[in-house]
C-alpha positions in Angstrom: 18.0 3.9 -21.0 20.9 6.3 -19.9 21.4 6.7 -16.5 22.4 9.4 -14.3 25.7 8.9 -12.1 24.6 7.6 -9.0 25.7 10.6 -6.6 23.8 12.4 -3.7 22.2 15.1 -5.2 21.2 18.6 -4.4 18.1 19.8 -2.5 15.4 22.5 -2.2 15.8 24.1 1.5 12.8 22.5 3.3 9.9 23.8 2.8 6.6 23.8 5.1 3.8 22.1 4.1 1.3 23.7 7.2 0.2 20.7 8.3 -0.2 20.1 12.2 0.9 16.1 13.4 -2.5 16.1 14.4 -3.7 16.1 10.6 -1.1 14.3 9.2 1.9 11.6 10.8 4.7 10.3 8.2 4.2 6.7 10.0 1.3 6.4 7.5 3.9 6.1 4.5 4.8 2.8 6.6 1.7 1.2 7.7 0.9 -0.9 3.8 -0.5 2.1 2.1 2.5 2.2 0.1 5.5 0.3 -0.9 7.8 3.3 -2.5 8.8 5.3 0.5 12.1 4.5 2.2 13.7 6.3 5.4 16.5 8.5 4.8 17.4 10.3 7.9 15.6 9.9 11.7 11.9 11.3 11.0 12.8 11.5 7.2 11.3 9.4 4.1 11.9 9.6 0.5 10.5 8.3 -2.5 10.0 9.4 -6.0 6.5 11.2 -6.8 5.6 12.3 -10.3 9.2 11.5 -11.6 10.5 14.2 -8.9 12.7 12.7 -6.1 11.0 13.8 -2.6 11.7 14.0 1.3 9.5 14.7 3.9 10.7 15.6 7.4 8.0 14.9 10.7 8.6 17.9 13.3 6.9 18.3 16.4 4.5 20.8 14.9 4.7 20.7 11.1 5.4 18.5 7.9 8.4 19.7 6.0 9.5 18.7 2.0 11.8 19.6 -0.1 12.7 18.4 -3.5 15.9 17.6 -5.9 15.0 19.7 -8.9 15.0 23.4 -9.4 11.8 25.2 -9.9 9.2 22.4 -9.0 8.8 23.5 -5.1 5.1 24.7 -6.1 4.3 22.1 -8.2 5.3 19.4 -5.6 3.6 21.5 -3.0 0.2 20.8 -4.6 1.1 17.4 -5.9 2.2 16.5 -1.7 -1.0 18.4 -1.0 -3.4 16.0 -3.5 -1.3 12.9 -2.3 -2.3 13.7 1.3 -5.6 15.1 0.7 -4.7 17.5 2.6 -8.7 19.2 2.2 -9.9 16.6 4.5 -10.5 18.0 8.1 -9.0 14.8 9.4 -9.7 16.1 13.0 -13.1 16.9 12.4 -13.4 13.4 10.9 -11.6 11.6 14.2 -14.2 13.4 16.7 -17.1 12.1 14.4 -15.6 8.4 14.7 -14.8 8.6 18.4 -18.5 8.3 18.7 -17.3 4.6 18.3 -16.1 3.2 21.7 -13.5 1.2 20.1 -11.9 3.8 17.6 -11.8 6.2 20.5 -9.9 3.7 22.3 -7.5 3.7 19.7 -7.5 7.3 18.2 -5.3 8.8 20.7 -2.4 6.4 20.1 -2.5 6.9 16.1 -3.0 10.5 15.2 -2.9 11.6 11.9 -3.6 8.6 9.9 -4.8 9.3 6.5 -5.7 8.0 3.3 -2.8 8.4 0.4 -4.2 9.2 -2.8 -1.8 7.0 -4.8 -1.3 6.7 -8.8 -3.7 4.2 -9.8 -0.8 2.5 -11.9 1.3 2.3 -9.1 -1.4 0.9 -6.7 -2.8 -1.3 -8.7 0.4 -3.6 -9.6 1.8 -2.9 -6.2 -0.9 -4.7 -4.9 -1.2 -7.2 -6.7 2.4 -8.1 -5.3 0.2 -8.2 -2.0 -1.3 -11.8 -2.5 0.1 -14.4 0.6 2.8 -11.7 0.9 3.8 -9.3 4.3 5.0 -6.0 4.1 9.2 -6.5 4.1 8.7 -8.8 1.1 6.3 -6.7 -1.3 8.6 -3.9 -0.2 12.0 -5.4 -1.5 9.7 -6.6 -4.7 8.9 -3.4 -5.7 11.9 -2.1 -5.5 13.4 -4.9 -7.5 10.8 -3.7 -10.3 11.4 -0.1 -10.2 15.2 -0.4 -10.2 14.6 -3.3 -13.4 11.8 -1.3 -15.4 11.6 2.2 -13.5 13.7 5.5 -14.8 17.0 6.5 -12.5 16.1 10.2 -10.5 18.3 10.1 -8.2 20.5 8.5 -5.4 20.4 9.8 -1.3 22.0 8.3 1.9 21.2 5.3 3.7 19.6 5.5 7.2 21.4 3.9 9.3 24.0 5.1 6.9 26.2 2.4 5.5 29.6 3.3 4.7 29.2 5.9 1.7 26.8 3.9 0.3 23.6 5.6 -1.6 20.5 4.4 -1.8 19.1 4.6 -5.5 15.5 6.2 -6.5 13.4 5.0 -9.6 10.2 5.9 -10.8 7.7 3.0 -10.9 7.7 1.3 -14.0 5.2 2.8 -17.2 2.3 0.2 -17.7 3.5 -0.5 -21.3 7.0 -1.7 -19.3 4.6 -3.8 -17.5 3.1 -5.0 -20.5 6.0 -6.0 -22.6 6.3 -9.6 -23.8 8.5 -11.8 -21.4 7.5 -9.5 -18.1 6.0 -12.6 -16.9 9.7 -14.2 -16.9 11.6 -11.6 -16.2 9.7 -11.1 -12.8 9.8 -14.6 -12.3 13.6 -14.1 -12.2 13.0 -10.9 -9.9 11.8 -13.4 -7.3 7.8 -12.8 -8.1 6.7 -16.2 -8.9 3.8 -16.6 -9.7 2.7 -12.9 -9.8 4.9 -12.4 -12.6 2.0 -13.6 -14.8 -0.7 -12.0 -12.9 1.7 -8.2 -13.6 2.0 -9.1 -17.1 -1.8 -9.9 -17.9 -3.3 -7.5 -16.2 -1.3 -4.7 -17.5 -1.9 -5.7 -21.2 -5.6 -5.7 -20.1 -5.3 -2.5 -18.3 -3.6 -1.4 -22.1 -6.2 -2.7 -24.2 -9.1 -1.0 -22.0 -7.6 2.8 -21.8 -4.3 2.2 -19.9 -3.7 5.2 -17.3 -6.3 7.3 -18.7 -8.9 4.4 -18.4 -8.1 3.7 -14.8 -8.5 7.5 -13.8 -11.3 7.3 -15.3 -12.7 4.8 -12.3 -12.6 7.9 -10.3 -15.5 9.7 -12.0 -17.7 6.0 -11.6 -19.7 4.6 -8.8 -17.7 2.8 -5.7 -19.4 -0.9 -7.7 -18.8 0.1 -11.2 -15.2 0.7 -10.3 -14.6 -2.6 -8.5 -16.7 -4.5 -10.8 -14.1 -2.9 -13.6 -10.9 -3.5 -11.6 -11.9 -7.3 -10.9 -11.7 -7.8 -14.8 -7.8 -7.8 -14.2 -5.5 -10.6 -13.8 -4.5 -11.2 -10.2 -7.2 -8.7 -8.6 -9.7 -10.0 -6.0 -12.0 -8.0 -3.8 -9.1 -7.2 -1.5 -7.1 -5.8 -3.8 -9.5 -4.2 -5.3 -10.8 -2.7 -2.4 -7.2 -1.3 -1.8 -7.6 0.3 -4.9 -10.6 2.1 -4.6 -9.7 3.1 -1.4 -6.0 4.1 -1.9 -6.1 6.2 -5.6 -10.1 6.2 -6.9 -11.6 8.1 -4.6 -13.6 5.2 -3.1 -14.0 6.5 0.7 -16.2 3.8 1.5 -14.0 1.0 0.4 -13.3 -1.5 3.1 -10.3 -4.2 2.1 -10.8 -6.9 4.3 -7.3 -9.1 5.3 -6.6 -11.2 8.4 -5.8 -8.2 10.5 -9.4 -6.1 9.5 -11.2 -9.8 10.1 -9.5 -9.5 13.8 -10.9 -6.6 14.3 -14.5 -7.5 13.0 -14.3 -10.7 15.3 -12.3 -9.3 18.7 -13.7 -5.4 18.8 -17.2 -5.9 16.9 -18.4 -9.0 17.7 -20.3 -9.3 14.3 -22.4 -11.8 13.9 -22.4 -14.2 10.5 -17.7 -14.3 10.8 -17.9 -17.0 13.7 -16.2 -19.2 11.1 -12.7 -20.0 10.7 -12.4 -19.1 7.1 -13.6 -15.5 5.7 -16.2 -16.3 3.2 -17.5 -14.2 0.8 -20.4 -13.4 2.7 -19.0 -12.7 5.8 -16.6 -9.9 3.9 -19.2 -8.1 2.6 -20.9 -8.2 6.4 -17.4 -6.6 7.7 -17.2 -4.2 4.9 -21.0 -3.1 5.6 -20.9 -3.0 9.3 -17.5 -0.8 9.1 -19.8 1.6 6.5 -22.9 1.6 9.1 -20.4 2.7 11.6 -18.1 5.2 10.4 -20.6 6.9 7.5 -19.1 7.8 4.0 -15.3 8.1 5.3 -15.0 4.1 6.7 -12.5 3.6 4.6 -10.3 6.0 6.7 -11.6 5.1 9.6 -10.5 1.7 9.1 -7.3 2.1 7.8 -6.3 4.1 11.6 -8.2 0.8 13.0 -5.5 -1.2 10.7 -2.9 1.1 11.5 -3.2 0.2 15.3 -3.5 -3.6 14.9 -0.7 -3.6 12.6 1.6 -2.1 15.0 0.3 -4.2 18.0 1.1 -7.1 15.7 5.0 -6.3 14.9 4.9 -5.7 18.7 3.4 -9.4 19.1 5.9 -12.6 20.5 6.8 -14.8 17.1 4.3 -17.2 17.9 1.7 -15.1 18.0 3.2 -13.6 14.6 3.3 -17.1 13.3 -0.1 -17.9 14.4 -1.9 -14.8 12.4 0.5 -15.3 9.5 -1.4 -18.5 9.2 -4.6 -17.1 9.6 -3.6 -14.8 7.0 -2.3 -17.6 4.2 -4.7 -20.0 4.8 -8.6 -17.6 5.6 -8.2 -14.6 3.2 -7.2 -16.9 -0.3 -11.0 -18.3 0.6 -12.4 -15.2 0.0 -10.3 -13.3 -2.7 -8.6 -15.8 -5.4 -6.3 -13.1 -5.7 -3.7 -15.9 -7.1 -3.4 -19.9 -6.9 -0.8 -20.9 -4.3 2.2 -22.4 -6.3 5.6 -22.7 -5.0 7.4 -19.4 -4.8 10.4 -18.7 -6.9 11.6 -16.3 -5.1 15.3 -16.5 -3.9 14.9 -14.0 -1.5 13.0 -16.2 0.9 14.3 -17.3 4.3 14.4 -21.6 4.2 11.3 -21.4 6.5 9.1 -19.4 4.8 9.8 -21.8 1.9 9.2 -24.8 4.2 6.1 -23.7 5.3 4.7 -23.3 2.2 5.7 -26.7 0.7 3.8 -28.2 3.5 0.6 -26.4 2.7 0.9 -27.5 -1.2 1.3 -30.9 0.0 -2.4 -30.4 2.3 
């Protein structure tokens, strides 16, 4: 593969996208929806969409984009539009859940919170990344990936700028790069561990079933038949695939279910049947249909501003407290989802006491 000299690049001028903060806030391209999006100016994120290197800009009344190719501004228009989906009356859909005492409580702090409609390809292996992983770690994974396996676009400042260094964009990697013999080892060297094999193997399987065109096809299928299909792959539990249904098949009425939804349930809810200390299987499905019986067709939207708001209050939260729910979320959720067995990380990217911590829970 021939790359492009890594220089900063041309733009677009930017563009509107007519969107009010009220129906749409760029914090959403931070808050675990996606891994792909990187700041590159104050209120600015970039990240490749459709092999087409893209910023967005957060004004007070307004979403701006431009783009680093001539002659796609329409194209990316639409494609931003889809991504967004932009043709739900996210307003309209806040004043319906506000009914809710709690989401009310939250709403007004957390504006414009939507659901991304992700590539399917690109959600799918992204989570799977997800499994006893937080948020800074799947982040600098996937970028290892796309820089290894993806296609060079393009190259933009860094924010806070360091020195005249750029900051490189990639497309995420085909599923057939995915698939290739040796992926296993190769992300093991990446720092994936044990994932590595879980990437590999469910990519071939993804290959030998329809590849892209089979998992867009899980759009056009029932909320179950599309779970039941995604849970055939390697490394894909019902939290993951959950996140997938939600996040790129159209599944409104998904509900993934980690340590910070079961607070929820437990603190704000009080549901009955998750008194336990471990998140069975049956006490998911009581979170994921109490949520449903709640907030109607769109709970999966719902819940992800609910998510939003606890995941902020927990990067707010004193270490111990951090420490504490980072348990909760190790130990409770691999109960209920068998995403992956634990094994000992081979990641040399790991500070000593994350590795510490996890050699004493092998040795439990």
């Amino acid at each position: 593969m021939t790359l492009l000299p890594k220089q900063s690049i041309a733009s677009s001028p930017w563009i509107s996208l007519n969107v009010e903060p009220n129906e749409l806030k760029l914090e959403v391209l931070d808050a675990g929806q996606s891994f792909v999006w990187r700041k590159t100016n104050e209120s600015e994120w970039s990240a490749v969409l459709s092999s087409k290197l893209v910023s967005l800009k957060q004004t007070e009344s307004d979403v701006l984009f431009r783009v680093y190719q001539p002659g796609v501004e329409e194209a990316v228009r639409k494609e931003l539009s889809d991504y967004f989906q932009l043709n739900e009356n996210l307003v309209a859909l806040y004043k319906r859940w506000e009914l809710d005492d709690n989401f009310k409580r939250k709403a007004s702090s957390f504006p414009g919170i939507r659901v991304l409609r992700q590539d399917p390809i690109e959600n799918v292996f992204s989570f799977i990344c997800t499994s006893n992983n937080h948020i800074s770690r799947i982040t600098m994974m996937i970028d290892r990936l796309c820089e290894k396996f993806g296609t060079y676009v393009g190259s933009l400042p860094y924010h806070p700028p360091i020195d005249d260094k750029l900051r490189s964009f990639y497309t995420f990697p085909t599923l057939s790069a995915l698939a290739a013999d040796g992926m296993e080892g190769s992300l093991r060297d990446l720092g994936f561990g044990y994932r590595g094999k879980y990437v590999e193997h469910a990519a071939k399987k993804a290959l030998e079933r329809g590849g892209e065109t089979w998992l867009k096809s899980l759009r056009d299928v029932s909320y179950q038949e599309a779970k039941k299909a995604l849970l055939e792959l390697d490394g894909v539990g019902p939290k993951v695939a959950d996140c997938v249904c939600l996040m790129s098949l159209d599944k409104r009425g998904a509900i993934p279910v980690d340590t910070h939804v079961w607070q929820i349930a437990k603190r704000d809810y009080k549901l009955s049947g998750i008194t336990t200390k471990t998140l069975t299987a049956k006490a998911y499905d009581i979170i994921g249909d109490r949520f449903r019986e709640i907030f109607g067709c769109h709970a999966g939207w719902a819940h992800s501003v609910l998510f939003t708001a606890d995941l902020r209050q927990f990067s707010k939260a004193s270490p111990g407290k951090k420490r504490k729910e980072a348990e909760i979320d190790d130990e409770e959720l691999e109960i209920v989802t068998n995403e992956a067995p634990f094994e000992e990380p081979e990641s040399n990217f790991e500070s000593a006491a994350e590795r510490a911590k996890m050699r004493r829970r092998i040795r439990k």
